[in-house]
CHARMM-style PDB file with segment names, atoms N, HN, CA, C and O in Angstrom:
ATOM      1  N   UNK     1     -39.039  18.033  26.396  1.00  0.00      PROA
ATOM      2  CA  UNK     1     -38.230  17.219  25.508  1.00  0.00      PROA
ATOM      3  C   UNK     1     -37.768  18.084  24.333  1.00  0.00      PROA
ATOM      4  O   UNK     1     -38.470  18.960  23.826  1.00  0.00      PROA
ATOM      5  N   UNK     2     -36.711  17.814  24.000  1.00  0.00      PROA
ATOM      6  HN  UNK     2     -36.141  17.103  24.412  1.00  0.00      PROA
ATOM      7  CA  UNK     2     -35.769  18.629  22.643  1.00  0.00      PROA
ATOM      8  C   UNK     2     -37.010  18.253  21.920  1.00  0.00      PROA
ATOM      9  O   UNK     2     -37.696  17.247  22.095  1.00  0.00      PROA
ATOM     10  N   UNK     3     -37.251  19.586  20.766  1.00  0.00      PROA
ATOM     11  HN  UNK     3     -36.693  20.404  20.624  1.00  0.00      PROA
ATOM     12  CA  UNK     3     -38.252  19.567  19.828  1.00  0.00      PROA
ATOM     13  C   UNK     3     -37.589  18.344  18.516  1.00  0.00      PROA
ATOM     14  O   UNK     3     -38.228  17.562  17.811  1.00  0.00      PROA
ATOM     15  N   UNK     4     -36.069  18.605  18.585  1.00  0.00      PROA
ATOM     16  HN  UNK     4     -35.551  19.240  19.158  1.00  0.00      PROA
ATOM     17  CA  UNK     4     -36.015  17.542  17.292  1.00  0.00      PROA
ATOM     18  C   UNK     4     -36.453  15.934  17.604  1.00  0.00      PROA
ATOM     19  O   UNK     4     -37.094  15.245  16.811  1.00  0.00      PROA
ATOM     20  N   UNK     5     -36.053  15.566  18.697  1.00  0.00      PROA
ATOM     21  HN  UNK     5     -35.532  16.127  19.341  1.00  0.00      PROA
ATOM     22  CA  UNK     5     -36.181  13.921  19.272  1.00  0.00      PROA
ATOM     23  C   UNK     5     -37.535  14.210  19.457  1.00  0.00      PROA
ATOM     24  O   UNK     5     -38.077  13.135  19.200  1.00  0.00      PROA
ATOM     25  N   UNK     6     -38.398  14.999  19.743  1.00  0.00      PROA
ATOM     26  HN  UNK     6     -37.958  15.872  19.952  1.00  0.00      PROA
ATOM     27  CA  UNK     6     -39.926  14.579  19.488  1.00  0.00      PROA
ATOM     28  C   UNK     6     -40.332  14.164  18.271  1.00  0.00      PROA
ATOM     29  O   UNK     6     -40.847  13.061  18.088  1.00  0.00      PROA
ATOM     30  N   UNK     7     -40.071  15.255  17.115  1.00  0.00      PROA
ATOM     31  HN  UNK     7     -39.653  16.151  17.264  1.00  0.00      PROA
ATOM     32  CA  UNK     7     -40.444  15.042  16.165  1.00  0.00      PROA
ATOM     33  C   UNK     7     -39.730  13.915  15.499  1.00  0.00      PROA
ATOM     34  O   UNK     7     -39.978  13.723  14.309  1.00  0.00      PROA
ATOM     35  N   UNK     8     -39.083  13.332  15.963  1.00  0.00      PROA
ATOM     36  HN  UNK     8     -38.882  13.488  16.930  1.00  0.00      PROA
ATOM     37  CA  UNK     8     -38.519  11.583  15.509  1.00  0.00      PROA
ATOM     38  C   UNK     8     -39.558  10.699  16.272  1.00  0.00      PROA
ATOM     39  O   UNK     8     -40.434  10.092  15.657  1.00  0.00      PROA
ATOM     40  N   UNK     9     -39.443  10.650  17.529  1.00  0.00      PROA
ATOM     41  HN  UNK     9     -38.732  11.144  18.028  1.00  0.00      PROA
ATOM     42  CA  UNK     9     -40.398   9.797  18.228  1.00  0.00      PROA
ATOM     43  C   UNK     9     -42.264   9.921  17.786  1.00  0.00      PROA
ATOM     44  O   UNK     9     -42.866   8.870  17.567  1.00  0.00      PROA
ATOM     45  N   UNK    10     -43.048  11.346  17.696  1.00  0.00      PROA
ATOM     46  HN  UNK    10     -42.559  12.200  17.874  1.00  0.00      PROA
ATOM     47  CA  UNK    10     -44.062  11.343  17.505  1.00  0.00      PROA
ATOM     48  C   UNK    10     -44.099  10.871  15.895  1.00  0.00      PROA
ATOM     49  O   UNK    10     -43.299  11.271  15.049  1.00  0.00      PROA
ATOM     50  N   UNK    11     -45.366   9.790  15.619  1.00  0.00      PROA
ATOM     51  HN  UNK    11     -46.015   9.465  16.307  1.00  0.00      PROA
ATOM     52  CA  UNK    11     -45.598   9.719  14.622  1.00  0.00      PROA
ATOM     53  C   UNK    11     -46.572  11.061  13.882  1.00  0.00      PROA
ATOM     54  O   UNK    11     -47.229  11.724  14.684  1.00  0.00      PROA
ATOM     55  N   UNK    12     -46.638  11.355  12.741  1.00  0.00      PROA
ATOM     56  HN  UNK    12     -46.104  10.816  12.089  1.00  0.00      PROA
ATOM     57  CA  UNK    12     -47.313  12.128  12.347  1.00  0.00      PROA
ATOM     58  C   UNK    12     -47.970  11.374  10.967  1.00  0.00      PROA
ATOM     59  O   UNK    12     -47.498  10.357  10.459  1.00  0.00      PROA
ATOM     60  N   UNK    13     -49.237  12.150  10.453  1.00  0.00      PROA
ATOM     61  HN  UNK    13     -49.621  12.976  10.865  1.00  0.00      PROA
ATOM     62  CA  UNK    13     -49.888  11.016   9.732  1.00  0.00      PROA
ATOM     63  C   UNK    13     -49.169  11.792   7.981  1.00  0.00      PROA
ATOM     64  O   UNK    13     -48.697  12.869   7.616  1.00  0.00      PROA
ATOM     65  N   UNK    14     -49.486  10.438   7.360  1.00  0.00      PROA
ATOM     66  HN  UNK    14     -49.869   9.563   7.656  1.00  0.00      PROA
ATOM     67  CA  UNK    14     -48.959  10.944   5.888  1.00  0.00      PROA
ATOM     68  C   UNK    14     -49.674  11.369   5.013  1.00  0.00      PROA
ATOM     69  O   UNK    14     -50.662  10.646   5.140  1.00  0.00      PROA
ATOM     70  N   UNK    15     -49.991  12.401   3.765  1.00  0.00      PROA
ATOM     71  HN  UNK    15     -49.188  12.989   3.661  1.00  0.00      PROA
ATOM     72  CA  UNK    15     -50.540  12.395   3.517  1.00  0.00      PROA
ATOM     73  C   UNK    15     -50.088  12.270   2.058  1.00  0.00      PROA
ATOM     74  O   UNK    15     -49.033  12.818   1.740  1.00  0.00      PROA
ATOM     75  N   UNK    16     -50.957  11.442   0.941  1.00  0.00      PROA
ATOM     76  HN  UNK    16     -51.815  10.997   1.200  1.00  0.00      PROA
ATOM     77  CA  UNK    16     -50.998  10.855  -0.049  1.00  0.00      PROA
ATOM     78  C   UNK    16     -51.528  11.991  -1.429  1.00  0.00      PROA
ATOM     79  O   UNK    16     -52.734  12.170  -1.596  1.00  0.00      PROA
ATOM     80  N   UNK    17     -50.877  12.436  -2.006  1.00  0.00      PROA
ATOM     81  HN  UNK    17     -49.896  12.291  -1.870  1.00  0.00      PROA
ATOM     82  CA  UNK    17     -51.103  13.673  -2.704  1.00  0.00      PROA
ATOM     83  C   UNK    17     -50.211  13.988  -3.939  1.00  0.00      PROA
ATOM     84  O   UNK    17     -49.637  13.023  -4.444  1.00  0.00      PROA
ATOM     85  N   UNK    18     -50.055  14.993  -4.390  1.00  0.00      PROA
ATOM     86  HN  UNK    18     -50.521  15.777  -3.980  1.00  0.00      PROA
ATOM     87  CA  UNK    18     -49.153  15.486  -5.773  1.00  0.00      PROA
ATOM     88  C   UNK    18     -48.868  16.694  -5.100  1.00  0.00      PROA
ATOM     89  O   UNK    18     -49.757  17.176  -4.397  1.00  0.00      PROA
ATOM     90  N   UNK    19     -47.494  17.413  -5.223  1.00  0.00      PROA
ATOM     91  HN  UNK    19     -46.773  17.022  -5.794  1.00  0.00      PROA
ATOM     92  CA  UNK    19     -46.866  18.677  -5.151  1.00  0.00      PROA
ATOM     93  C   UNK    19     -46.611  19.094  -6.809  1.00  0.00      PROA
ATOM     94  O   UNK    19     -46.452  18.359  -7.783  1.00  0.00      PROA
ATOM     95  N   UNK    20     -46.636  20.359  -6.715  1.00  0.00      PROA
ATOM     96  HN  UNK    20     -46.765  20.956  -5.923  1.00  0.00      PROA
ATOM     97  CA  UNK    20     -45.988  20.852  -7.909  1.00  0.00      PROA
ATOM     98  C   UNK    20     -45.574  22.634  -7.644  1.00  0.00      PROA
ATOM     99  O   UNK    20     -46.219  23.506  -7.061  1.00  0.00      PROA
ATOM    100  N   UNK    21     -44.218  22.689  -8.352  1.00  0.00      PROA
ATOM    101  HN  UNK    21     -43.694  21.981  -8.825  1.00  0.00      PROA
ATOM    102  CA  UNK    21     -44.284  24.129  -8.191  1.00  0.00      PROA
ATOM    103  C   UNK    21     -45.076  25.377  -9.303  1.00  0.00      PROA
ATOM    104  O   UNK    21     -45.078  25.101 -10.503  1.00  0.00      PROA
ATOM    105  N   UNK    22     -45.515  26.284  -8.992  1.00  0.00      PROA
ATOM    106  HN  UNK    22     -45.514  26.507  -8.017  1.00  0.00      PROA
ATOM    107  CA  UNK    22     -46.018  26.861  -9.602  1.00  0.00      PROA
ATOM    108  C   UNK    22     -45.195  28.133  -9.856  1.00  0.00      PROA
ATOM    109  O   UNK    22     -44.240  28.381  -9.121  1.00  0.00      PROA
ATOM    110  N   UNK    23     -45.612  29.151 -11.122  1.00  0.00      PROA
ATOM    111  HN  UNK    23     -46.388  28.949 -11.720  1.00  0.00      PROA
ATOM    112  CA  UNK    23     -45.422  30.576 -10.953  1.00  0.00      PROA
ATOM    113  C   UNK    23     -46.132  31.476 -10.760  1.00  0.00      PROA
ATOM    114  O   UNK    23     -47.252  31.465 -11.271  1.00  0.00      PROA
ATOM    115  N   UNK    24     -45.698  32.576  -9.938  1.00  0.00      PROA
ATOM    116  HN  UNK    24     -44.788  32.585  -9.523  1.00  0.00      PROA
ATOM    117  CA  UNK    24     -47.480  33.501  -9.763  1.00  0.00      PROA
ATOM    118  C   UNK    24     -46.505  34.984  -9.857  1.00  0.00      PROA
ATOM    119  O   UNK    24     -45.280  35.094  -9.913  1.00  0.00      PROA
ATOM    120  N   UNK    25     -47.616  36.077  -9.846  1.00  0.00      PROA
ATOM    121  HN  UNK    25     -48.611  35.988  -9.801  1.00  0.00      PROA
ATOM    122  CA  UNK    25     -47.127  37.608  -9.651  1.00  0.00      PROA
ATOM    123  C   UNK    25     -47.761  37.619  -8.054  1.00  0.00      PROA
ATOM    124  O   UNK    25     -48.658  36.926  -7.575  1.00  0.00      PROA
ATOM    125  N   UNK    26     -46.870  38.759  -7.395  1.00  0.00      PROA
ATOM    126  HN  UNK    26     -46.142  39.322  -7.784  1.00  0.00      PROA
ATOM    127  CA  UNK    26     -47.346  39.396  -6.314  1.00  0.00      PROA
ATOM    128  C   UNK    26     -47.813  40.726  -6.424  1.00  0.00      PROA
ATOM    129  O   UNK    26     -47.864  41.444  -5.426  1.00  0.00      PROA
ATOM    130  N   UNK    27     -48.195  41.163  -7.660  1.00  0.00      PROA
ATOM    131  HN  UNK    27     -48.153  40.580  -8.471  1.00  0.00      PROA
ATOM    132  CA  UNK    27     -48.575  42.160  -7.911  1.00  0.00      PROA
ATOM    133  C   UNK    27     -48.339  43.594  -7.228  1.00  0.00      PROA
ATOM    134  O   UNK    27     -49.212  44.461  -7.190  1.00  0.00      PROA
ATOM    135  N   UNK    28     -47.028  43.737  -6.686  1.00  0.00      PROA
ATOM    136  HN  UNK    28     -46.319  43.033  -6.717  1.00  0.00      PROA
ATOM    137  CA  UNK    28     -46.505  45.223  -5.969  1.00  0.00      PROA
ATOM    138  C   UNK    28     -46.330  45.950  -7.148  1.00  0.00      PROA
ATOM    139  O   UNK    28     -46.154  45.440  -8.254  1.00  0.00      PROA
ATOM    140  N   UNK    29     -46.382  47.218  -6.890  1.00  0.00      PROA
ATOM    141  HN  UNK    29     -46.525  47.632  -5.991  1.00  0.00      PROA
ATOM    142  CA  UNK    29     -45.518  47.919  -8.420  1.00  0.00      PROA
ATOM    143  C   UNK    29     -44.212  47.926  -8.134  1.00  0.00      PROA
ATOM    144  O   UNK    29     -43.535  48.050  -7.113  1.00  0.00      PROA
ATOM    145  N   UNK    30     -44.002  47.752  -9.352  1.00  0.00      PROA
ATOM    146  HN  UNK    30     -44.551  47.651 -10.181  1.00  0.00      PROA
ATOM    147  CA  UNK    30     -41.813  47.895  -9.224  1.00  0.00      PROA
ATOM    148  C   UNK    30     -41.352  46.856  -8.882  1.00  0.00      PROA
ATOM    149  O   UNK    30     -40.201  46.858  -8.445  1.00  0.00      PROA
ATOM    150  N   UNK    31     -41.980  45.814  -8.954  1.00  0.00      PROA
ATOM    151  HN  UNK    31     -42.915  45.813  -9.309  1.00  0.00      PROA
ATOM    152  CA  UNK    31     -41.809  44.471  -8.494  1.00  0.00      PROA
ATOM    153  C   UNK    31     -41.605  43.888  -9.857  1.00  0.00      PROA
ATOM    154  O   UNK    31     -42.252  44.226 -10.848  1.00  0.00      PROA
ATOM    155  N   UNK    32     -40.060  42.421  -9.821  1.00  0.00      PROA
ATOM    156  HN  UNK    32     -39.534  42.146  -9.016  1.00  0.00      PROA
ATOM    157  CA  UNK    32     -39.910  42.280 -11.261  1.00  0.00      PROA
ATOM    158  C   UNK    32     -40.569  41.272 -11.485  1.00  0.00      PROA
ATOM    159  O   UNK    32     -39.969  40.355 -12.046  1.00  0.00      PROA
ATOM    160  N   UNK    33     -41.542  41.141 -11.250  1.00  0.00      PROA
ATOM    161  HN  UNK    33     -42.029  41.886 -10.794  1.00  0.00      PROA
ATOM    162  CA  UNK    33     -43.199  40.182 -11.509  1.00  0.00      PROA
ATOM    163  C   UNK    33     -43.994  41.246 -12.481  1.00  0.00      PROA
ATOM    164  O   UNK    33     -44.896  40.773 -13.172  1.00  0.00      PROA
ATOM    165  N   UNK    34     -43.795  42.242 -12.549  1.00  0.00      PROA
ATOM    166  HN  UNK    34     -43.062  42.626 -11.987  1.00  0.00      PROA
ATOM    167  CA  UNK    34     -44.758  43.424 -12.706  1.00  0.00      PROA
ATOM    168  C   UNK    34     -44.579  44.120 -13.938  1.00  0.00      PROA
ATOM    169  O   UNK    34     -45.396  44.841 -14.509  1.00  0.00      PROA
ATOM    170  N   UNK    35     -42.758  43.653 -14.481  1.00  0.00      PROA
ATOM    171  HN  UNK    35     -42.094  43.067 -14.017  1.00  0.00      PROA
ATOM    172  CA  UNK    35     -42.600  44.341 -15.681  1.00  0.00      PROA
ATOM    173  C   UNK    35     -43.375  44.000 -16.828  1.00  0.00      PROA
ATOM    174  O   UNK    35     -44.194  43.081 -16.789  1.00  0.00      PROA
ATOM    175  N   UNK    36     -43.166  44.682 -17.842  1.00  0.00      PROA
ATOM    176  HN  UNK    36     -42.501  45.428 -17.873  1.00  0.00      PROA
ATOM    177  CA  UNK    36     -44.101  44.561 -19.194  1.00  0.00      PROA
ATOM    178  C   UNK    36     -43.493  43.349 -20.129  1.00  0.00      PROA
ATOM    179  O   UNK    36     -44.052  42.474 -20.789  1.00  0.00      PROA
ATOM    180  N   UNK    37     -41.962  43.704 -19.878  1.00  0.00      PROA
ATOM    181  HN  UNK    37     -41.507  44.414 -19.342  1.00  0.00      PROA
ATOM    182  CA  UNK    37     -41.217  42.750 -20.611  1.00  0.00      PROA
ATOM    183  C   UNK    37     -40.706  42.103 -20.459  1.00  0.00      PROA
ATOM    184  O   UNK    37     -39.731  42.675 -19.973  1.00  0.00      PROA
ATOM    185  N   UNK    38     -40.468  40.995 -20.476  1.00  0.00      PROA
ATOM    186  HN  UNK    38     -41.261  40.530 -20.871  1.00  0.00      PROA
ATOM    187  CA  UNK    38     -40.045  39.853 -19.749  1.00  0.00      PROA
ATOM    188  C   UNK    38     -40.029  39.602 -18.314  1.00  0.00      PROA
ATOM    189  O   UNK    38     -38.991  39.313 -17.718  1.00  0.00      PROA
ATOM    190  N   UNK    39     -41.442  39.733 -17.617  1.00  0.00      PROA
ATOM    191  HN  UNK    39     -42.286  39.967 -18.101  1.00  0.00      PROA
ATOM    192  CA  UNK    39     -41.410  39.266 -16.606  1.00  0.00      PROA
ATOM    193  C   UNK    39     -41.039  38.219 -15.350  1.00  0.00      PROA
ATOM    194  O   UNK    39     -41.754  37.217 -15.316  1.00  0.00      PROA
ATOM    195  N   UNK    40     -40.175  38.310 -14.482  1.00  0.00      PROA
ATOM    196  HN  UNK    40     -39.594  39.124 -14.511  1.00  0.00      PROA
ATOM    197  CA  UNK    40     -39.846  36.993 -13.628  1.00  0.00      PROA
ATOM    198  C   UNK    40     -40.420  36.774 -12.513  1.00  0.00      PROA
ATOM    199  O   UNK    40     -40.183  37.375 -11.465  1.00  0.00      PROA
ATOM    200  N   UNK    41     -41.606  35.466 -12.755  1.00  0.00      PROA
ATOM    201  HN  UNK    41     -41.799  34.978 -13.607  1.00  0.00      PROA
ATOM    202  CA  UNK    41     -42.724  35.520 -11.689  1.00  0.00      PROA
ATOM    203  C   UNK    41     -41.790  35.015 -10.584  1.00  0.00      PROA
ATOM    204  O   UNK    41     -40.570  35.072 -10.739  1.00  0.00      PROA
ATOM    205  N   UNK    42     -42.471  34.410  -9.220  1.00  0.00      PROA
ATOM    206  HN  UNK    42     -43.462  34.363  -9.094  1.00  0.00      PROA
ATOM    207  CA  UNK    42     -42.297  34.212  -7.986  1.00  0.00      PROA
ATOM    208  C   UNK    42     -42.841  32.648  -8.028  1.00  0.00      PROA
ATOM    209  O   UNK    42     -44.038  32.407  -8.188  1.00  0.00      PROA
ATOM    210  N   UNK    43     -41.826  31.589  -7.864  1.00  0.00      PROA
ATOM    211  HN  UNK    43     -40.854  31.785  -7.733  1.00  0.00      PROA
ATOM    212  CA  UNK    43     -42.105  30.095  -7.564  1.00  0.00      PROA
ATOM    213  C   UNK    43     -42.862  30.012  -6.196  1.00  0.00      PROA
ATOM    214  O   UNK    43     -42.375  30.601  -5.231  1.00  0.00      PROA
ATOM    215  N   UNK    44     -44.237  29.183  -6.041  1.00  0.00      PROA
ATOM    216  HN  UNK    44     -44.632  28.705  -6.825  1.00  0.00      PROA
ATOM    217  CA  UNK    44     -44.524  28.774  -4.998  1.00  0.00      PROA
ATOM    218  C   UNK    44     -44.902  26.929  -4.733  1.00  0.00      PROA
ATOM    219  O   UNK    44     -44.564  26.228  -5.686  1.00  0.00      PROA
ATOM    220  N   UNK    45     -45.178  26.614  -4.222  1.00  0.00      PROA
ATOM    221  HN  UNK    45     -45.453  27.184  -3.448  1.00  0.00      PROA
ATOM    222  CA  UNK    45     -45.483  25.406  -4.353  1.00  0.00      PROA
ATOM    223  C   UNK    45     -46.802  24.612  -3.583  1.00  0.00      PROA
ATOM    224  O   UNK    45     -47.109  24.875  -2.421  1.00  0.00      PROA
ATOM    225  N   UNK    46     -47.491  23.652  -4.375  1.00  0.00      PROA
ATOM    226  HN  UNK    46     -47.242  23.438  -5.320  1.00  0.00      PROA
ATOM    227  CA  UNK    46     -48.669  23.424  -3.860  1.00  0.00      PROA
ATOM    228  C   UNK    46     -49.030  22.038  -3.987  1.00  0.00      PROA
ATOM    229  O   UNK    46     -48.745  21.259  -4.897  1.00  0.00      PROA
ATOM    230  N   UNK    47     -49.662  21.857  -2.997  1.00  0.00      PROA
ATOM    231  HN  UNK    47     -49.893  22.490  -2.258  1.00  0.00      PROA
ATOM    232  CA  UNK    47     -50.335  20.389  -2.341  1.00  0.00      PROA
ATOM    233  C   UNK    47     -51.404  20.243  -2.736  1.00  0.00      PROA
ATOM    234  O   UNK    47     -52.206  21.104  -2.373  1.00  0.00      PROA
ATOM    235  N   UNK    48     -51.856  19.275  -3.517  1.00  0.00      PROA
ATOM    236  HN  UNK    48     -51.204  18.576  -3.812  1.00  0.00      PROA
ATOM    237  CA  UNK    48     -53.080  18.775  -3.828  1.00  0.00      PROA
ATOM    238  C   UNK    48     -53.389  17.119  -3.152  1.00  0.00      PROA
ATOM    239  O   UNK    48     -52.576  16.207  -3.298  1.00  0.00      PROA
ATOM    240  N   UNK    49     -54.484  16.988  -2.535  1.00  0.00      PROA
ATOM    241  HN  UNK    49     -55.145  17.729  -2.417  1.00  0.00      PROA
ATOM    242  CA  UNK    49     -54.708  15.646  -1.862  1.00  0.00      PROA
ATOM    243  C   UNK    49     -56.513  15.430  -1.833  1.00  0.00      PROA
ATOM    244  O   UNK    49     -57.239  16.423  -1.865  1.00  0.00      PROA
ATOM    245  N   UNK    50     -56.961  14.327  -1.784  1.00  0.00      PROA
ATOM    246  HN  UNK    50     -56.372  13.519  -1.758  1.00  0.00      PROA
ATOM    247  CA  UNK    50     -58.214  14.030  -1.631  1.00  0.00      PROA
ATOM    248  C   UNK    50     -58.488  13.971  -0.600  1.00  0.00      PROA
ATOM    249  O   UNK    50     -57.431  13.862   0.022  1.00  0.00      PROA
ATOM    250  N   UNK    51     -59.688  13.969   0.380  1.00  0.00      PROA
ATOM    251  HN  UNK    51     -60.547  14.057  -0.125  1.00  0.00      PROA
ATOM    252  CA  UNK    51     -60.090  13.912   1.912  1.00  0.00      PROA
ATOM    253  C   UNK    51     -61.511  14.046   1.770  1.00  0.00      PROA
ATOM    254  O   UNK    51     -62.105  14.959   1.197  1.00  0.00      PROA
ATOM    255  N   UNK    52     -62.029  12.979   2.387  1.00  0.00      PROA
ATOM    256  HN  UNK    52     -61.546  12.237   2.852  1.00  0.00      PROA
ATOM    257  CA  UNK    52     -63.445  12.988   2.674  1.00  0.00      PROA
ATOM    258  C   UNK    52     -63.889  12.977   0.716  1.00  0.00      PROA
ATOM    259  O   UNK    52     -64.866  13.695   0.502  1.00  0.00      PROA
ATOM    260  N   UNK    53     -63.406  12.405  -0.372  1.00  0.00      PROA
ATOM    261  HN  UNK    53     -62.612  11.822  -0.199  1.00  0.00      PROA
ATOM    262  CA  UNK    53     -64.140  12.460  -1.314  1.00  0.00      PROA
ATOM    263  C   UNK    53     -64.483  13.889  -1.701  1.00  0.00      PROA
ATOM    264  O   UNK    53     -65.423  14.292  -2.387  1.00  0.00      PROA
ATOM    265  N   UNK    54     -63.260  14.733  -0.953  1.00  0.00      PROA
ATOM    266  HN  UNK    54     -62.497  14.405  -0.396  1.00  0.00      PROA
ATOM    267  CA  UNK    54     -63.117  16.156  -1.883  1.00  0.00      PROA
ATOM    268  C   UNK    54     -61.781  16.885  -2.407  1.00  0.00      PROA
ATOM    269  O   UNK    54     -60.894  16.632  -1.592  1.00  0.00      PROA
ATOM    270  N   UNK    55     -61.418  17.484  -3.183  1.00  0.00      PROA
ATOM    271  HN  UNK    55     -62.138  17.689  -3.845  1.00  0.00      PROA
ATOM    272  CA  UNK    55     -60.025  17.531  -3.443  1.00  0.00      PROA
ATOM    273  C   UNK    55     -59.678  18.794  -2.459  1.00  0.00      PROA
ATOM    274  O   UNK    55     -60.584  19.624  -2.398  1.00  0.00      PROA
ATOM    275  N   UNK    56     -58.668  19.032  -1.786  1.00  0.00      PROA
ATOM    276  HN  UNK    56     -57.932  18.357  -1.836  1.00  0.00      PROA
ATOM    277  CA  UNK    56     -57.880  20.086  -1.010  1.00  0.00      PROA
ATOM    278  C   UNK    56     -56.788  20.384  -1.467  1.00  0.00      PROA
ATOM    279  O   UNK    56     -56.169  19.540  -2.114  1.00  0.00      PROA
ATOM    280  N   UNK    57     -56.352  21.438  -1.290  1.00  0.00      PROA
ATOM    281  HN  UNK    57     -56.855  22.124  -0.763  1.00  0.00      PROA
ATOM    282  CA  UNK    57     -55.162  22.286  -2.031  1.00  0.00      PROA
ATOM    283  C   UNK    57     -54.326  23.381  -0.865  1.00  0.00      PROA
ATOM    284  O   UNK    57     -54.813  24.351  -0.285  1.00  0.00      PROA
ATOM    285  N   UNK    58     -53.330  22.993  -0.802  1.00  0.00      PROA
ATOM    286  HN  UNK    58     -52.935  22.205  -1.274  1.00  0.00      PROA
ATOM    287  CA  UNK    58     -52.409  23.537   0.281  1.00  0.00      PROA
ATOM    288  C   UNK    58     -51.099  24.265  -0.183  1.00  0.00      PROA
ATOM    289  O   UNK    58     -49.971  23.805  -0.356  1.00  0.00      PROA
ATOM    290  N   UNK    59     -51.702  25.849  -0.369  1.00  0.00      PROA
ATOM    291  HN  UNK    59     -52.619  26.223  -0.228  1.00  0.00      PROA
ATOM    292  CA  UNK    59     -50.079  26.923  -0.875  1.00  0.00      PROA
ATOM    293  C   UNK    59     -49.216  26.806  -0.124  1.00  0.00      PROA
ATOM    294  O   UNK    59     -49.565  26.335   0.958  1.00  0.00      PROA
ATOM    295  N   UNK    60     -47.994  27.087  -0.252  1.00  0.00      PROA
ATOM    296  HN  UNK    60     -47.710  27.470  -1.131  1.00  0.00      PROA
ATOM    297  CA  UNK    60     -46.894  27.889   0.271  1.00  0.00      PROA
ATOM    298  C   UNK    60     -45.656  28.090  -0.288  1.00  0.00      PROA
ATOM    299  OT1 UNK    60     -44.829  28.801   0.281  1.00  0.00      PROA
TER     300      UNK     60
END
């Protein structure tokens, strides 16, 4: 089956949580995360959700 009409037909479960984007360095040298002066970090974004009465956290 075409992967898109699956992923319409299969349900998948939801999950109940907060996103937010973050800033981070990737720490390469020469990387413009890395300068001294006015550095421009790298946006990532992250999933926070409860499960089982523990908090989980999901980068990307």
């Amino acid at each position: 089956m075409w992967q898109g009409i699956q992923r319409l037909v299969t349900p998948r479960p939801v999950i109940a949580g907060k996103v937010r984007t973050l800033m981070s360095s990737c720490g390469k040298s020469g990387c413009k995360c890395m300068k001294k002066t006015n550095p421009e970090k790298h946006p990532y974004h992250q999933l926070s959700y409860t499960h089982n009465k523990k908090t989980q956290t999901l980068k990307k």
